[in-house]
LOSE-662086 format. One record per atom (N, C-alpha, C): x, y, z; residue in one letter; residue number from 1; atom name. Coordinates in nm, 2 decimals, decimal comma. Each point is the difference from the previous one (the first is absolute). Last residue first. Example, Ala and Ser with C-alpha at 12.3 -4.5 7.8 and 13.67 -1.06 7.14 Angstrom:
<nodes>
NODE; xx; yy; zz; r; k; a
NODE; 1,28; -0,22; 0,71; S; 2; N .
NODE; 0,09; 0,11; 0,00; S; 2; CA .
NODE; -0,08; 0,11; 0,08; S; 2; C .
NODE; 0,03; -0,57; -0,01; A; 1; N .
NODE; -0,09; 0,12; 0,00; A; 1; CA .
NODE; 0,09; 0,12; 0,00; A; 1; C .
</nodes>
This chain:
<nodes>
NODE; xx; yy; zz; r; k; a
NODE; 0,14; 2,09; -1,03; X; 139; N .
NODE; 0,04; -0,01; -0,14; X; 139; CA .
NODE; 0,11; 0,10; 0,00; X; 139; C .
NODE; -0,27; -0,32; 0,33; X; 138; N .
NODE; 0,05; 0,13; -0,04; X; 138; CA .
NODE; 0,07; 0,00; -0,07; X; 138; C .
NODE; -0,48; -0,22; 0,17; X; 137; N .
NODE; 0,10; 0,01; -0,09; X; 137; CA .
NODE; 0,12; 0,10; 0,07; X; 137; C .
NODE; -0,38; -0,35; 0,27; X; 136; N .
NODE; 0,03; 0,14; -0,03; X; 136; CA .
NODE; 0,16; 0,03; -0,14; X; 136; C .
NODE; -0,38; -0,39; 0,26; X; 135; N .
NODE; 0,13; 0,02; 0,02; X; 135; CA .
NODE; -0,04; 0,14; -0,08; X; 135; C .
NODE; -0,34; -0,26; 0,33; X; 134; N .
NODE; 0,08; 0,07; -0,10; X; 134; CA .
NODE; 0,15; 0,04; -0,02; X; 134; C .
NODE; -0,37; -0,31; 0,35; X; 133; N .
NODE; 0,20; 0,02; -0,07; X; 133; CA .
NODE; -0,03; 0,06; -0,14; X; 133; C .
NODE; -0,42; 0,02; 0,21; X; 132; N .
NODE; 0,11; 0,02; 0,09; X; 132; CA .
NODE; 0,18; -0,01; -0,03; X; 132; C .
NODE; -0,37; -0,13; -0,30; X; 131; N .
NODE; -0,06; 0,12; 0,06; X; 131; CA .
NODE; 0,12; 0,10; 0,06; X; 131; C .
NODE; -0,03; -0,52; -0,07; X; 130; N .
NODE; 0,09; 0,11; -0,12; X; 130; CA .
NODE; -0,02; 0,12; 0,03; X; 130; C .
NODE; -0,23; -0,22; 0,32; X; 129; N .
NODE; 0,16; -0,02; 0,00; X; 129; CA .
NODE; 0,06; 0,08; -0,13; X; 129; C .
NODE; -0,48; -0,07; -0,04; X; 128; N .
NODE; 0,05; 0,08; 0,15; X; 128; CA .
NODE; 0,14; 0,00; 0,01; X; 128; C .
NODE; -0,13; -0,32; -0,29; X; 127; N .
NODE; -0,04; 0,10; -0,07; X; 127; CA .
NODE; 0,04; 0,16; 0,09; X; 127; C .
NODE; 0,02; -0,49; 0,10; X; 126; N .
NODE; 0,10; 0,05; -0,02; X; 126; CA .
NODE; 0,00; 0,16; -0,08; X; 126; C .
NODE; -0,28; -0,33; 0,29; X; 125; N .
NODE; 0,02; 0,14; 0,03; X; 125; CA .
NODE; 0,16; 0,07; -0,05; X; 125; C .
NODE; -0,11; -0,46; -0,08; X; 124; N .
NODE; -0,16; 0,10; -0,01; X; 124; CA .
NODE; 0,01; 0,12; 0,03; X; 124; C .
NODE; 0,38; -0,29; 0,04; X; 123; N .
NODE; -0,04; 0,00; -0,14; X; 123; CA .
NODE; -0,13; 0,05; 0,02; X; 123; C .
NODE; 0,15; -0,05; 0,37; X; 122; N .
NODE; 0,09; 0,09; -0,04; X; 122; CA .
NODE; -0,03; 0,05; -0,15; X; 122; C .
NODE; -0,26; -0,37; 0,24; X; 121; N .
NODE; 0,02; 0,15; 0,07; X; 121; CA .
NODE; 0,06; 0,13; -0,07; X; 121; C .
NODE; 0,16; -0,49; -0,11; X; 120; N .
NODE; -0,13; 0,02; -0,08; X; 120; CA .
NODE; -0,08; 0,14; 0,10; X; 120; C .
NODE; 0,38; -0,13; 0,17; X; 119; N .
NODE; 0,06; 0,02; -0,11; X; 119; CA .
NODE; -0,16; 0,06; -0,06; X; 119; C .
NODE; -0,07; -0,19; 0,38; X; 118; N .
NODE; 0,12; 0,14; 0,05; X; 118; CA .
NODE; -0,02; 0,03; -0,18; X; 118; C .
NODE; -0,16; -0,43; 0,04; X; 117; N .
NODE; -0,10; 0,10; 0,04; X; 117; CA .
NODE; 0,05; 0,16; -0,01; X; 117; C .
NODE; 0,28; -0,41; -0,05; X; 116; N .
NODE; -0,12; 0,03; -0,12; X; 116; CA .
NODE; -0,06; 0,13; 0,05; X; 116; C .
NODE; 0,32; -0,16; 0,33; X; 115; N .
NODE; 0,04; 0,09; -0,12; X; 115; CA .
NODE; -0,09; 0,04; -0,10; X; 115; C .
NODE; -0,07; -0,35; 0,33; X; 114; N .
NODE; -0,06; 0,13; 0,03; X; 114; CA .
NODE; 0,11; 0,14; -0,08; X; 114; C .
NODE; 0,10; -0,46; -0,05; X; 113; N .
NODE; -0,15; -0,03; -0,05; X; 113; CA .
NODE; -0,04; 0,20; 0,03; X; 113; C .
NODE; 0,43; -0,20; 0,16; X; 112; N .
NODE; 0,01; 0,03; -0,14; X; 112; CA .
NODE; -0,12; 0,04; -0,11; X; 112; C .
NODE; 0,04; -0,15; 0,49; X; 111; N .
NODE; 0,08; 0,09; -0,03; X; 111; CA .
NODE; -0,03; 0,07; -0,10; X; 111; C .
NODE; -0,19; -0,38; 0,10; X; 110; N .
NODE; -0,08; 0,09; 0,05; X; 110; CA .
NODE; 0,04; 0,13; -0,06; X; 110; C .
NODE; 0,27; -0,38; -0,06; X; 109; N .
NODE; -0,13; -0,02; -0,12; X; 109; CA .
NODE; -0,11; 0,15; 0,05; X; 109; C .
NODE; 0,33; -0,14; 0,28; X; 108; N .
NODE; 0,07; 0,08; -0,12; X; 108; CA .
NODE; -0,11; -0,01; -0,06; X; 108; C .
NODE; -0,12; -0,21; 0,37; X; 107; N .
NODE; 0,04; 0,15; 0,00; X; 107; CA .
NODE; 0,04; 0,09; -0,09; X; 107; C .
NODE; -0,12; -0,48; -0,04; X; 106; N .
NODE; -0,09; 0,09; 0,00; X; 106; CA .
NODE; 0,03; 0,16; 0,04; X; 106; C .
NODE; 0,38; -0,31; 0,03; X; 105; N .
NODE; -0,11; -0,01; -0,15; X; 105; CA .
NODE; -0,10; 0,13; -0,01; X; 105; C .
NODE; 0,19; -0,18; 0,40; X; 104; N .
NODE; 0,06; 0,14; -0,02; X; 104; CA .
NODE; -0,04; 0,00; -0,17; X; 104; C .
NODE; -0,25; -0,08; 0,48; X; 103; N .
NODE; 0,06; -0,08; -0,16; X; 103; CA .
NODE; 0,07; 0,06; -0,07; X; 103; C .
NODE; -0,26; 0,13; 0,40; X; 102; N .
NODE; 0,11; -0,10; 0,07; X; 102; CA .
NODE; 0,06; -0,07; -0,15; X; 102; C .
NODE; -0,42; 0,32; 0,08; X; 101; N .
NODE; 0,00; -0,14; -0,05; X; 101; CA .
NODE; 0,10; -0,11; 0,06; X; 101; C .
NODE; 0,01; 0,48; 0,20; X; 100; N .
NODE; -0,15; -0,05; -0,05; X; 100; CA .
NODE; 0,01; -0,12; -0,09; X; 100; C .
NODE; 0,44; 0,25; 0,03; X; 99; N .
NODE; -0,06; -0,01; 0,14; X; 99; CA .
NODE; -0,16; -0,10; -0,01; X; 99; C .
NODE; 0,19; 0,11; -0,39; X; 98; N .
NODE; 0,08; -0,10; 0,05; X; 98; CA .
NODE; 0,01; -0,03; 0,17; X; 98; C .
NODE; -0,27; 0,35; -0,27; X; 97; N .
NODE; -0,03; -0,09; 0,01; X; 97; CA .
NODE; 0,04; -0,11; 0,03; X; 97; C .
NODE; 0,19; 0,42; 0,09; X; 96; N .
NODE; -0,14; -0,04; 0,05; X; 96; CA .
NODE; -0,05; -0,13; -0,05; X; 96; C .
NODE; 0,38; 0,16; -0,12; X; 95; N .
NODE; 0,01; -0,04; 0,08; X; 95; CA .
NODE; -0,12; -0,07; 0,06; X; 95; C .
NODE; 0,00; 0,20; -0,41; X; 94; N .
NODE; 0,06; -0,17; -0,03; X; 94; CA .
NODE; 0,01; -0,05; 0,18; X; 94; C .
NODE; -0,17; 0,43; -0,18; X; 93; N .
NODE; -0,12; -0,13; 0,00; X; 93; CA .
NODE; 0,08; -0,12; 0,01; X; 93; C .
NODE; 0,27; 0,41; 0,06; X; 92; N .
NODE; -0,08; -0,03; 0,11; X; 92; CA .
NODE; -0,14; -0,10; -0,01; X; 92; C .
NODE; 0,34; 0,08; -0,36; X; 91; N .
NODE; 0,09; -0,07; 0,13; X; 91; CA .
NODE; -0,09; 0,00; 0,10; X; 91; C .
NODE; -0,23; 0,14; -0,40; X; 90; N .
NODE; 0,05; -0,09; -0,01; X; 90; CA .
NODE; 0,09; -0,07; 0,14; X; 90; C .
NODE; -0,07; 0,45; -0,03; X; 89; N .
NODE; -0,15; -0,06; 0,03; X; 89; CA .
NODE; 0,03; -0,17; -0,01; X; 89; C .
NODE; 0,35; 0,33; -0,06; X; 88; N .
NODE; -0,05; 0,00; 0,18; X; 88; CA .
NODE; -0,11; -0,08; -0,01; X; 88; C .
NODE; 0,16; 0,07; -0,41; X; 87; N .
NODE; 0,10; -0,10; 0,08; X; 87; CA .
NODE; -0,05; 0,00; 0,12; X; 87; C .
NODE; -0,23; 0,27; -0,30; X; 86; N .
NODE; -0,02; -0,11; -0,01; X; 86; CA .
NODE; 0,05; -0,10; 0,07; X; 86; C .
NODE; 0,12; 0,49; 0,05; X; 85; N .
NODE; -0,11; -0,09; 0,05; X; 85; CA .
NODE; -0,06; -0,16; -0,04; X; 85; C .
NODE; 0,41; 0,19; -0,20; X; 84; N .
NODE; 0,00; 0,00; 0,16; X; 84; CA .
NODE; -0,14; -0,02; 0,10; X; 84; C .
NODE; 0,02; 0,08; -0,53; X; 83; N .
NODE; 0,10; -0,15; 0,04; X; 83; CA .
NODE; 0,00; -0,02; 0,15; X; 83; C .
NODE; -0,28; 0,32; -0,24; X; 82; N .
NODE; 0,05; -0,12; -0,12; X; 82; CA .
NODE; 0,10; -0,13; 0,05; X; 82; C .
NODE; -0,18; 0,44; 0,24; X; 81; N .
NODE; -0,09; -0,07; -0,04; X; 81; CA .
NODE; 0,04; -0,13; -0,11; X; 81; C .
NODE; 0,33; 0,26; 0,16; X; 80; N .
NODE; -0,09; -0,01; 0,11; X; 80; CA .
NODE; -0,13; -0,05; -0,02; X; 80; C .
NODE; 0,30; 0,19; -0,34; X; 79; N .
NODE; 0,06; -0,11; 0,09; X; 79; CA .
NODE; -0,09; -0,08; 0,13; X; 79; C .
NODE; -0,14; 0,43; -0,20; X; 78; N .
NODE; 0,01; -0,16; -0,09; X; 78; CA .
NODE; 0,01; -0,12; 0,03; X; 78; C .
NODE; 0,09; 0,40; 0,27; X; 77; N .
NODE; -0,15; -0,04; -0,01; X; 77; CA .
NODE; -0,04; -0,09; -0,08; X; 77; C .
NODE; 0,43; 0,18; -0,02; X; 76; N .
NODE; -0,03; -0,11; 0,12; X; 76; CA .
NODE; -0,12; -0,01; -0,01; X; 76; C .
NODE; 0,05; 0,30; -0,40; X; 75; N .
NODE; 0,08; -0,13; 0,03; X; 75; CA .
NODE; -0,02; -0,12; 0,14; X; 75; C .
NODE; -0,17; 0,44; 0,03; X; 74; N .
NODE; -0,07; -0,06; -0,11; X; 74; CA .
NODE; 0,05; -0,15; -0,02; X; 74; C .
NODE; 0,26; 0,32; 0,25; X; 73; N .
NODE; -0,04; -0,02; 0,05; X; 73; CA .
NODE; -0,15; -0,06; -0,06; X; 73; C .
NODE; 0,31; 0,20; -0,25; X; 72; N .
NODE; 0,08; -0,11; 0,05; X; 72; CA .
NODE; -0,12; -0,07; 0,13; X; 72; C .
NODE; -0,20; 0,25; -0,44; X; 71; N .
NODE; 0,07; 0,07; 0,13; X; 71; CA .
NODE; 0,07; -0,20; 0,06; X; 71; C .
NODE; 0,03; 0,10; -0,53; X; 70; N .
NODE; -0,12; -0,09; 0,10; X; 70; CA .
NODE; 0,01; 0,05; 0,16; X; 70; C .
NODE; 0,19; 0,13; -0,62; X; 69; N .
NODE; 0,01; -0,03; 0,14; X; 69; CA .
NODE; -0,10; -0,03; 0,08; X; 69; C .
NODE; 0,24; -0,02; -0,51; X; 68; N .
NODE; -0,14; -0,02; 0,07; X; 68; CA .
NODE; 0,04; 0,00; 0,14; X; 68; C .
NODE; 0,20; 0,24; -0,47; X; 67; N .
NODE; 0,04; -0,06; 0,17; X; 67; CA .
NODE; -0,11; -0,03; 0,04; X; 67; C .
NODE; 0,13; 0,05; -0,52; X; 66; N .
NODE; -0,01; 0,06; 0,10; X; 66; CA .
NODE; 0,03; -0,08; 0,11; X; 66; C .
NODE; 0,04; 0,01; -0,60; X; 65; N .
NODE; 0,03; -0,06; 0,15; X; 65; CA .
NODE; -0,02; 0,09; 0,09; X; 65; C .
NODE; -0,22; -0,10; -0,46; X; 64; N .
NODE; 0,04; 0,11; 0,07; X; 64; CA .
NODE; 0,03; -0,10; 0,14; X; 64; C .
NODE; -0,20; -0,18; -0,37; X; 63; N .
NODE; 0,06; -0,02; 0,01; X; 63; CA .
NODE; 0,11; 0,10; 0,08; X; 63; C .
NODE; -0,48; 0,15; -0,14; X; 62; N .
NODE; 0,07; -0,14; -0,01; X; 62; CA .
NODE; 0,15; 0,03; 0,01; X; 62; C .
NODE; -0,25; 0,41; 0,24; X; 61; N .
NODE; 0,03; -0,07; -0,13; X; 61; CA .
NODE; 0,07; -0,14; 0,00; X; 61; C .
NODE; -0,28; 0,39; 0,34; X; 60; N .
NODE; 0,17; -0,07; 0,01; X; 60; CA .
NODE; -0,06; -0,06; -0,16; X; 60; C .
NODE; -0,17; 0,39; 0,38; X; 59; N .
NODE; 0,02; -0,04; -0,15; X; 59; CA .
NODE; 0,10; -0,09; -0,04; X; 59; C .
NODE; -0,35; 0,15; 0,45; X; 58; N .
NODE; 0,14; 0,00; -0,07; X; 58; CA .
NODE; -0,02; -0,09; -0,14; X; 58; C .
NODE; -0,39; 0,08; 0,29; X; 57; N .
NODE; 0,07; 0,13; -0,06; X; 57; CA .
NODE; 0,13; 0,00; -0,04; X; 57; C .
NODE; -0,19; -0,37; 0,23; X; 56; N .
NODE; 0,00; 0,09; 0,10; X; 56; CA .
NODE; 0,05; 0,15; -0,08; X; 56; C .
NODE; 0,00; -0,56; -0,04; X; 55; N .
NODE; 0,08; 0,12; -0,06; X; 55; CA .
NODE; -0,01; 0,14; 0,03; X; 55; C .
NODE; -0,02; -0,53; 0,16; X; 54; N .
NODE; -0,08; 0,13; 0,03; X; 54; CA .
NODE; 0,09; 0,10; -0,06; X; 54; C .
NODE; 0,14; -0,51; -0,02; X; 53; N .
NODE; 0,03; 0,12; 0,02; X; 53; CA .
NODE; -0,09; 0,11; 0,04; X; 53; C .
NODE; 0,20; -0,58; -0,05; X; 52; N .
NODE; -0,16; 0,10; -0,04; X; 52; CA .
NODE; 0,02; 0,12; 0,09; X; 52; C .
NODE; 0,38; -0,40; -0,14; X; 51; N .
NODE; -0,08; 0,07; 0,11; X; 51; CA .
NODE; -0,08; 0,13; -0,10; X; 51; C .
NODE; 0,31; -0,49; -0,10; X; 50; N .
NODE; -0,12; 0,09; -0,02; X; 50; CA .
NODE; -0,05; 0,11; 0,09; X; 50; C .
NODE; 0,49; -0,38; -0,04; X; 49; N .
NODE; -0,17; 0,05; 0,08; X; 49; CA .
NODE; -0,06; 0,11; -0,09; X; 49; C .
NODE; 0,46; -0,42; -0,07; X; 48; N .
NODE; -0,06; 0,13; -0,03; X; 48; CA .
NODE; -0,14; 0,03; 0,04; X; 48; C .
NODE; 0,39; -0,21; 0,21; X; 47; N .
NODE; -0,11; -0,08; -0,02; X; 47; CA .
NODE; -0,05; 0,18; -0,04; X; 47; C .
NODE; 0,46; -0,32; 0,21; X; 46; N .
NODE; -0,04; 0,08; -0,06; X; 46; CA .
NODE; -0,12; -0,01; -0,04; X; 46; C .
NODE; 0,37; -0,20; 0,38; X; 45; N .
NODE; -0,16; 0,04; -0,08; X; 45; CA .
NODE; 0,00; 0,09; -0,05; X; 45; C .
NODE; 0,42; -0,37; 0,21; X; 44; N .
NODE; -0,06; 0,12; -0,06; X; 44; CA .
NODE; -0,18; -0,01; -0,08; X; 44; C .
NODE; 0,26; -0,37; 0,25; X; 43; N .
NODE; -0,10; 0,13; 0,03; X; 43; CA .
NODE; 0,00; 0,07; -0,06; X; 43; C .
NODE; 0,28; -0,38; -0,09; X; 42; N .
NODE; -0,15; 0,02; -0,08; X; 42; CA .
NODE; -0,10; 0,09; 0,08; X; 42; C .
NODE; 0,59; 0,02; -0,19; X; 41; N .
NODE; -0,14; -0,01; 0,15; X; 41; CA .
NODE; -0,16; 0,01; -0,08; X; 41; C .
NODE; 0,41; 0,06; -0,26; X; 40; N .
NODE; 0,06; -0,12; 0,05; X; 40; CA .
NODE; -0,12; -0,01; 0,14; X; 40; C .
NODE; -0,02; 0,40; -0,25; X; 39; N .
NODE; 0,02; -0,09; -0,05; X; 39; CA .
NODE; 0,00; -0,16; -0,03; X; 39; C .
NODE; 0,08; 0,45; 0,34; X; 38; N .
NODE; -0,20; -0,09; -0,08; X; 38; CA .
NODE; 0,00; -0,11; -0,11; X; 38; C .
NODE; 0,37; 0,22; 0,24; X; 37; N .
NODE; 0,05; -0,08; 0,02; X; 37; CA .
NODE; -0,13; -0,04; -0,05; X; 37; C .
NODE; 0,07; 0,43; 0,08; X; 36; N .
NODE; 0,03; -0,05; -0,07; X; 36; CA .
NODE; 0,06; -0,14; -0,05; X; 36; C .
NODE; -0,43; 0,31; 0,20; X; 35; N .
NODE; 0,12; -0,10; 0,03; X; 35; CA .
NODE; 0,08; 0,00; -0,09; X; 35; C .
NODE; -0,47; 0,18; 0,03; X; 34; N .
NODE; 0,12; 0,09; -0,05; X; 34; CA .
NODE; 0,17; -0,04; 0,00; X; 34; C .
NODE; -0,42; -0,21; 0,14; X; 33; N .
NODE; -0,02; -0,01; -0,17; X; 33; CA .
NODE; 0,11; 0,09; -0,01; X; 33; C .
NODE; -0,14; -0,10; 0,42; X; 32; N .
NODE; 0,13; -0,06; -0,02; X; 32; CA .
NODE; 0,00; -0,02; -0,14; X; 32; C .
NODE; -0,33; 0,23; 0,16; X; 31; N .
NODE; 0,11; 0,03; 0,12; X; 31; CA .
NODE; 0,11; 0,00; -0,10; X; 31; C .
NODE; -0,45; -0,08; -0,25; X; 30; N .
NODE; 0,03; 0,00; 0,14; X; 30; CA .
NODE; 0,14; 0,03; 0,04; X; 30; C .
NODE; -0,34; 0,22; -0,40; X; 29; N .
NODE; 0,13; -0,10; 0,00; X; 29; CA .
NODE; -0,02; 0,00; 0,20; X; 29; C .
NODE; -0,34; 0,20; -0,43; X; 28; N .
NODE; 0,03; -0,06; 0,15; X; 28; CA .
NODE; 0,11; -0,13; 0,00; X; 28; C .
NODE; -0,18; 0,39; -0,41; X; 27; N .
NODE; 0,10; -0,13; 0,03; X; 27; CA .
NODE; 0,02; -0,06; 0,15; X; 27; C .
NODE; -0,44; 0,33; -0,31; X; 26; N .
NODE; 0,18; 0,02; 0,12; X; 26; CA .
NODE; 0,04; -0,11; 0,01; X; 26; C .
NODE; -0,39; 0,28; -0,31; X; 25; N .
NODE; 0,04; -0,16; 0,01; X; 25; CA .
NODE; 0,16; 0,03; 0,06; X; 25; C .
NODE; -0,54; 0,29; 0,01; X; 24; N .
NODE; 0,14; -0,03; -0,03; X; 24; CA .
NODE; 0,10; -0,12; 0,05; X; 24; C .
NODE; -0,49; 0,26; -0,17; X; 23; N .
NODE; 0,04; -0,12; 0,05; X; 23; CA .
NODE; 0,13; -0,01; -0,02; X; 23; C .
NODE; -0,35; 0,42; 0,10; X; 22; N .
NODE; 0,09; -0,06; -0,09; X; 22; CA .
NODE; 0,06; -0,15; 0,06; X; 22; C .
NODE; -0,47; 0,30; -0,01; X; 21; N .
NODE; 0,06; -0,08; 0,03; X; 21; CA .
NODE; 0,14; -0,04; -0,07; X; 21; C .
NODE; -0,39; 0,31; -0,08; X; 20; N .
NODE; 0,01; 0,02; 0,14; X; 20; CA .
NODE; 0,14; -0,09; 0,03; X; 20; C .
NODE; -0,13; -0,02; -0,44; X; 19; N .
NODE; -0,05; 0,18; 0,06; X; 19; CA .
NODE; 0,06; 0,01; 0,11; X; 19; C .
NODE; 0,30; -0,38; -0,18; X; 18; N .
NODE; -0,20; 0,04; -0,06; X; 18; CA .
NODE; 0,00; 0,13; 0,05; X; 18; C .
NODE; 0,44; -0,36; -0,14; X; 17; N .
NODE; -0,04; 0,15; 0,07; X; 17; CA .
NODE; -0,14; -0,01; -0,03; X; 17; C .
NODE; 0,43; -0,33; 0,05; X; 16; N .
NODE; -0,10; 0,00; -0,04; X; 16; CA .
NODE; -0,07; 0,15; 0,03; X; 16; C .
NODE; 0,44; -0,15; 0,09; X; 15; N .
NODE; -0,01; -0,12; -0,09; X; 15; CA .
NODE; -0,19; 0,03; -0,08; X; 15; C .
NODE; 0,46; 0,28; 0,25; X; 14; N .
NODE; -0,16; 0,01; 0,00; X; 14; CA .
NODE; 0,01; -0,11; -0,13; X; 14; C .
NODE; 0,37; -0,07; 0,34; X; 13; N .
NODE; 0,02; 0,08; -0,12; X; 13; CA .
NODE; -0,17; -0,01; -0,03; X; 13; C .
NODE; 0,32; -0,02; 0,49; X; 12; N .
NODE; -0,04; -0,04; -0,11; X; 12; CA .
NODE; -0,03; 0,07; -0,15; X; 12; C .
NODE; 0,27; 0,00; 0,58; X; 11; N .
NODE; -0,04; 0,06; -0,16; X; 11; CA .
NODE; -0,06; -0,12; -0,09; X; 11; C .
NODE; -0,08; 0,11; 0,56; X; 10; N .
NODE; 0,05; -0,11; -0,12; X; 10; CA .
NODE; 0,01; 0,05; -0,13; X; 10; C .
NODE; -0,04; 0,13; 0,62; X; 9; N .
NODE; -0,02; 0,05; -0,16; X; 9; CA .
NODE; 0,07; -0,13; -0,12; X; 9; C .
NODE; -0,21; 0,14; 0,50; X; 8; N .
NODE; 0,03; -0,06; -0,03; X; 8; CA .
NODE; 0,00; 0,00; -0,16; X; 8; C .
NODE; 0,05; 0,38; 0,38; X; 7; N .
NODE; -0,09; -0,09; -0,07; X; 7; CA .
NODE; 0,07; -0,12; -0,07; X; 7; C .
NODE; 0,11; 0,27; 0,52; X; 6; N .
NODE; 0,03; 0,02; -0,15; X; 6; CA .
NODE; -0,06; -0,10; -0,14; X; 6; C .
NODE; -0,05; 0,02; 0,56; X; 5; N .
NODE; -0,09; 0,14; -0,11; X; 5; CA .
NODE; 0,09; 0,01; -0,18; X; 5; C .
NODE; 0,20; -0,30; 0,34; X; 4; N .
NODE; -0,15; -0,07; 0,01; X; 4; CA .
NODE; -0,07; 0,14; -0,10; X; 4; C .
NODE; 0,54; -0,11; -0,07; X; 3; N .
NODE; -0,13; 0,09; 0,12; X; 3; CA .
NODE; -0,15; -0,07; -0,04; X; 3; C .
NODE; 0,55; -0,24; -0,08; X; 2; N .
NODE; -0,16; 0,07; -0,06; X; 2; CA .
NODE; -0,07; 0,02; 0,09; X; 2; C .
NODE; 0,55; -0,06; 0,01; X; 1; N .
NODE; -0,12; -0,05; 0,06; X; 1; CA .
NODE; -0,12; 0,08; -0,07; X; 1; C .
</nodes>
């Protein structure tokens, strides 16, 4: 079982370096990418990511593999803004409105309408957020 205080870690390999910034490129696999049966299944996910680093006085070089890590508790806060609040907002504009019109059209249309907003919020203050999820090297 994984502890909540233990970080969330991914090897990748430094795809890019500046003064401050290294860009490193990690393989996000889901669950069942490690299956052995991925073959013959169309869940498996694979999906090569980018992540932007704060270098922070460390010295890394192209193609140098290290560890990007993220506090685990960073992670839910992700999760929490990317998928679990949206569902609470969406499921509670769909009741509400299926209460208040009586259509169920317009409810989903409601449903699905008040995501623009949430999402486009997120995207303005996404600058704050990278702030906040830093990830961290270890090499």
């Amino acid at each position: 079982m994984v502890k909540l205080t233990q970080p969330i870690e991914h090897q990748g390999i430094v795809a890019k370096v500046n003064e401050k910034i290294a860009e490193v490129k990690i393989e996000a696999t889901s669950a069942c990418a490690q299956c052995h049966a991925k073959g013959a299944c169309v869940a498996s996910d694979m999906a090569e990511k980018i992540i932007e680093v704060k270098l922070d006085g460390s010295q890394v070089s192209l193609g140098q593999t290290v560890t990007v890590t993220l506090a685990r508790s960073l992670g839910i806060q992700a999760v929490l803004l990317g998928y679990i609040f949206p569902f609470v907002l969406a499921l509670g504009t769909l009741i509400i409105a299926l209460h208040l019109t009586k259509r169920e059209v317009t409810a989903g249309v409601s449903a699905l309408v008040i995501l623009f907003p949430y999402y486009f919020g997120l995207y303005l203050i996404r600058h704050r957020i990278k702030e906040i999820f830093q990830f961290k090297l270890k090499i």
